[in-house]
C-alpha positions as CSV (number, residue, x, y, z in Angstrom):
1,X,-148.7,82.5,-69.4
2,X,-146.6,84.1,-66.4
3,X,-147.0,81.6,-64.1
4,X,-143.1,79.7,-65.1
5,X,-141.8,83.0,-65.5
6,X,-143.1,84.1,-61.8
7,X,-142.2,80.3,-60.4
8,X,-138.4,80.3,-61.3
9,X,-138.4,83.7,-60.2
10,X,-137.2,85.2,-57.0
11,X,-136.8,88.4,-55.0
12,X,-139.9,90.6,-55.2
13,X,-143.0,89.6,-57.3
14,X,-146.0,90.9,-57.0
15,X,-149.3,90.1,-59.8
16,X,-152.1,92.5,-59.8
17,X,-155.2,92.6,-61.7
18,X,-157.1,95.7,-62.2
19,X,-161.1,95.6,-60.9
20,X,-163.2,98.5,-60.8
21,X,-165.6,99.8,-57.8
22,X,-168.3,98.2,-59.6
23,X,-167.7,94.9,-58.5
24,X,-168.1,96.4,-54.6
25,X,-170.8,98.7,-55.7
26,X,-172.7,97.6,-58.6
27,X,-174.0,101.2,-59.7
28,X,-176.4,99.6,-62.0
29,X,-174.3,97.7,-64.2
30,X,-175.0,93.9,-63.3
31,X,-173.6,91.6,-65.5
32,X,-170.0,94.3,-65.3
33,X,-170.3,94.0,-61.9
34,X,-170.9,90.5,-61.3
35,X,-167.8,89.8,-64.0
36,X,-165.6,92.1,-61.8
37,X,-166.2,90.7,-59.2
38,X,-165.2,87.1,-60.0
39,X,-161.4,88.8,-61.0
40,X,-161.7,89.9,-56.8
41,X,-162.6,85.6,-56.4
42,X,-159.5,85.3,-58.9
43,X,-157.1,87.4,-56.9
44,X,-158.3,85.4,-53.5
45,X,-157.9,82.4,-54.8
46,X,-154.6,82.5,-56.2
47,X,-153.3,83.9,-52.6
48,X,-152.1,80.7,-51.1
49,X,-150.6,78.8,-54.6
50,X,-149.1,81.5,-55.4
51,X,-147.7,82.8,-52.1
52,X,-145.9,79.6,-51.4
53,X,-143.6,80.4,-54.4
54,X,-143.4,83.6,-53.3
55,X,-145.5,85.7,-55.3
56,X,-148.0,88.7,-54.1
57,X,-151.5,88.6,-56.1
58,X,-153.5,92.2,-55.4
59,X,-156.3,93.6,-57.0
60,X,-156.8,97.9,-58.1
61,X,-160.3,98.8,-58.1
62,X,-160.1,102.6,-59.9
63,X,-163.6,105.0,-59.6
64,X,-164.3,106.6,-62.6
65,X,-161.8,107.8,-64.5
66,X,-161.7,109.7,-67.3
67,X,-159.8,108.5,-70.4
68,X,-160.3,108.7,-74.3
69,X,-162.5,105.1,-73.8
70,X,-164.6,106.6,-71.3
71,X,-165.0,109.8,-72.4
72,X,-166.0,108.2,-75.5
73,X,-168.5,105.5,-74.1
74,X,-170.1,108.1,-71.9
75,X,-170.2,111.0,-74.7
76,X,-174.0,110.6,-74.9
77,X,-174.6,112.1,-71.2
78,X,-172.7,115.2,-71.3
79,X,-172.5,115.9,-67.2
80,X,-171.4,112.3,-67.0
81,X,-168.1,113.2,-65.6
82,X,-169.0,116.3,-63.6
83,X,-171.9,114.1,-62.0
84,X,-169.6,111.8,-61.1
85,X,-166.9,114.2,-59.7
86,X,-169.9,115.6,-57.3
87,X,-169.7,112.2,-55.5
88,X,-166.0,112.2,-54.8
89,X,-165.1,113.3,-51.1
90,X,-161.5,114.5,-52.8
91,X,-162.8,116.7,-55.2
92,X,-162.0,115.1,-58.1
93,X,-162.0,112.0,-60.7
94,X,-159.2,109.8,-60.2
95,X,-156.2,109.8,-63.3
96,X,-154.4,107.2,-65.2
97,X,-151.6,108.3,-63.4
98,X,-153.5,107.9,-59.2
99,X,-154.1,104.6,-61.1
100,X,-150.5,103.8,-62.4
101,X,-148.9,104.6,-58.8
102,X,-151.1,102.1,-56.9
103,X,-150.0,99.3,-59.3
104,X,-146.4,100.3,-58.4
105,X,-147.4,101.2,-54.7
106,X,-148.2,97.3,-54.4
107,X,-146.0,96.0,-56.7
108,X,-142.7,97.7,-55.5
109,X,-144.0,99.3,-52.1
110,X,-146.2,97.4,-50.2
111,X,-144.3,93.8,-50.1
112,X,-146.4,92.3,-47.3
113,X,-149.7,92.9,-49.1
114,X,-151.6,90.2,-50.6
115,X,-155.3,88.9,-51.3
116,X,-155.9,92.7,-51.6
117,X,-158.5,94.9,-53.4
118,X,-157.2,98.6,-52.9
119,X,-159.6,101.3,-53.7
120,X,-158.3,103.9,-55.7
121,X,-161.5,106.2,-56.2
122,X,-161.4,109.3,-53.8
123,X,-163.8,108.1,-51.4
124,X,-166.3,108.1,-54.4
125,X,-167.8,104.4,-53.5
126,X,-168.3,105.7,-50.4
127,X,-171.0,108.4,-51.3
128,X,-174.0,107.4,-52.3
């Protein structure tokens, strides 16, 4: 539905689709995983069509991150959350808001980035 939009466009533009680190790290949800995972093949793929019109395609992958949805879906394991803030080299769950500023980081920032999956999650994917 954005593609005219982005086409007649010009100056920055920059598309990005939110993943999550369960398409890199599957952390027992397969079928999540393997659908995250084809948004990664998604962004890849539209890196060339839609680079020669000018247009970035990125991908966010956020760790876990607390919200209303979450906090709801995981309400049945109450040390959900701390668990998963053990595992975080930072210290602490990621926010909306660390998620908000890497959308803008690679939308408004980082104007030579593309075909990207950045990481927003603390280090967590990296401790297991």
């Amino acid at each position: 539905a954005a593609w005219p939009s982005l086409r007649s466009g010009s100056g920055n533009r920059s598309v990005s689709f939110a993943s999550s680190v369960n398409a890199l790290q599957s952390f027992g949800l397969i079928g999540y995983s393997a659908a995250k995972a084809g948004l990664i093949g998604l962004v890849r793929s539209l890196v060339v069509p839609l680079g020669a019109v000018g247009v970035r395609v990125n991908a966010v992958a956020p760790g876990t991150v607390p919200t209303p949805a979450t906090q709801r879906e995981w309400a049945h394991v109450p040390t959900h959350f701390d668990d998963m803030a053990a595992l975080v080299p930072t210290g602490r769950l990621g926010t909306p808001d660390d998620i908000a500023a890497a959308f803008l980081a690679l939308a408004r920032d980082l104007t030579h980035v593309s075909g990207q999956v950045l990481v927003v999650d603390g280090g967590q994917s990296l401790h297991r």
